[in-house]
KEBA-78009 format. One record per residue (C-alpha): residue number from 1; x, y, z. Coordinates in Angstrom, 2 decimals. Layout:
BEGIN
r k=NUM	X=X	Y=Y	Z=Z
...
% end
This chain:
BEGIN
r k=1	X=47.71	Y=-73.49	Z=-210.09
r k=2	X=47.89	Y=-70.15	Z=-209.63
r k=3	X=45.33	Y=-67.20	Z=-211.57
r k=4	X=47.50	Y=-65.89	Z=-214.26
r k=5	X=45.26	Y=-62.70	Z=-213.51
r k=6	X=45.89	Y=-61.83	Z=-209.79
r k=7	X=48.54	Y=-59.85	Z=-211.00
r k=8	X=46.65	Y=-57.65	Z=-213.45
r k=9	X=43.46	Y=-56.99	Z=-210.61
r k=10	X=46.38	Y=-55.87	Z=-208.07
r k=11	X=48.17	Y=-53.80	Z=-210.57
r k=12	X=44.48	Y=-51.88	Z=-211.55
r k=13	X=43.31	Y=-51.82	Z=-208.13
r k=14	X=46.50	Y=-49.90	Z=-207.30
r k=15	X=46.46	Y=-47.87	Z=-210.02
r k=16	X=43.06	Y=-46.65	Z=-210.34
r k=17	X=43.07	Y=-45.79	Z=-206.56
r k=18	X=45.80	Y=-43.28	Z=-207.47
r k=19	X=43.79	Y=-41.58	Z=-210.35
r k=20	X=40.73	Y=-41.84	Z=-207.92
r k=21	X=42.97	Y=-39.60	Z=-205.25
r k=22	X=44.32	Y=-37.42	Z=-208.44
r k=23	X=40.67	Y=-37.26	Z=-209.83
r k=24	X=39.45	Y=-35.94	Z=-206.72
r k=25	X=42.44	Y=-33.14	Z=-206.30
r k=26	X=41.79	Y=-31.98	Z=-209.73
r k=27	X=37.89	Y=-31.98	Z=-210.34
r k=28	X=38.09	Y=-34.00	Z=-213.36
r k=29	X=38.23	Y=-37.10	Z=-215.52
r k=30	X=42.27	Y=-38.29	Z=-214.83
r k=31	X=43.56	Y=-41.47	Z=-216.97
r k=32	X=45.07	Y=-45.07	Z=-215.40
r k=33	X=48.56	Y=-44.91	Z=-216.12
r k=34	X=50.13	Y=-48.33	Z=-216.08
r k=35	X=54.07	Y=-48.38	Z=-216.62
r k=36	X=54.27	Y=-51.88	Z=-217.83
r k=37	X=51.97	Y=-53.34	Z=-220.15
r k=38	X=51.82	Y=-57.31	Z=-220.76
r k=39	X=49.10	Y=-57.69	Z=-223.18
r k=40	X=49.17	Y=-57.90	Z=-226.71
r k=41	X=50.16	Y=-54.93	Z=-228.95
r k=42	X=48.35	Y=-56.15	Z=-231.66
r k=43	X=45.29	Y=-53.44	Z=-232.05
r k=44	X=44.09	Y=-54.87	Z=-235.50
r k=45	X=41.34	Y=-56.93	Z=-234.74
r k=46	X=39.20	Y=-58.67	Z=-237.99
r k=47	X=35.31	Y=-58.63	Z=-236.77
r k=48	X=33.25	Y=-61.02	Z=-239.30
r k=49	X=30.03	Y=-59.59	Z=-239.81
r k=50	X=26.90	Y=-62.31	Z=-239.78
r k=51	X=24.61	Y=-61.15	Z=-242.36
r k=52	X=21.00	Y=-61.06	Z=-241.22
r k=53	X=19.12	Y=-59.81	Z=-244.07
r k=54	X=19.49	Y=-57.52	Z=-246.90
r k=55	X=19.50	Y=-54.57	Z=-244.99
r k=56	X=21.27	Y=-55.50	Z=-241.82
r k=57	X=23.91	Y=-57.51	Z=-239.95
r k=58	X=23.19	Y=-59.20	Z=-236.93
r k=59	X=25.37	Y=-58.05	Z=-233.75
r k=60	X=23.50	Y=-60.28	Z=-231.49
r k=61	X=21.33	Y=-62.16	Z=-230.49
r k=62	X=20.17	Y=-62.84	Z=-226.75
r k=63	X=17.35	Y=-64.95	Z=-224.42
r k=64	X=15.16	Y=-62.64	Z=-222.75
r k=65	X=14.39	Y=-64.09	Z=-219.12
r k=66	X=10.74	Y=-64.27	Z=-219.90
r k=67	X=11.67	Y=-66.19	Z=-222.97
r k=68	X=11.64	Y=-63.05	Z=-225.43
r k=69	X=14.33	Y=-63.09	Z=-228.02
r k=70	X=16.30	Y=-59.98	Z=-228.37
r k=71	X=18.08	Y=-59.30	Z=-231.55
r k=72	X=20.74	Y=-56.46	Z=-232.49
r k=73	X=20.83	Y=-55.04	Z=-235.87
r k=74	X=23.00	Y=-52.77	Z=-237.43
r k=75	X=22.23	Y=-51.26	Z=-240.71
r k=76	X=24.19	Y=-51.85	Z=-243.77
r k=77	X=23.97	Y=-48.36	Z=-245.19
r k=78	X=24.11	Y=-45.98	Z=-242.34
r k=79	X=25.67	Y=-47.73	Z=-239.62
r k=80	X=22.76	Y=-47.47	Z=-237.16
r k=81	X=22.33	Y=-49.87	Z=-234.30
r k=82	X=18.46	Y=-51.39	Z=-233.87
r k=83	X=16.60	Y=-54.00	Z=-231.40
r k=84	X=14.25	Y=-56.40	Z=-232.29
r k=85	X=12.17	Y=-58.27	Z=-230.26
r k=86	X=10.41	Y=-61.15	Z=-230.78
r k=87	X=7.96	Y=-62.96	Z=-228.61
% end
């Protein structure tokens, strides 16, 4: 069975080389035009929060390699992202 993604890695290997070259020429930040999109057009995208406390929703939570949890908070009132970790 063949990767239904060999296509897309060809198509933005090709066409980041050419804003690579066009980067280069022009000394600055160029965008990755691709003619023929063939993902979904739907931008709308629900994200359920997971509260964590009173004051914060959890973003994520991740296993440290030396066994450390990690956890990502975002505030309820003002939006800003924390880390806690716990040992």
């Amino acid at each position: 069975m063949a990767n239904p993604l060999q296509d897309k890695h060809i198509l933005l290997g090709v066409t980041g080389s050419i804003a690579c070259y066009k980067a280069a020429e022009t000394k600055k930040w160029e965008p990755v035009e691709i003619k023929q999109w063939r993902g979904s057009s739907d931008d709308k995208k629900e994200v359920a929060l997971k509260e964590y406390n009173k004051d914060h929703y959890l973003i994520k939570e991740e296993k440290m390699p030396n066994g450390n949890l990690k956890i990502i908070l975002k505030d309820k009132k003002t939006g800003a992202i924390s880390q806690v970790i716990q040992t």
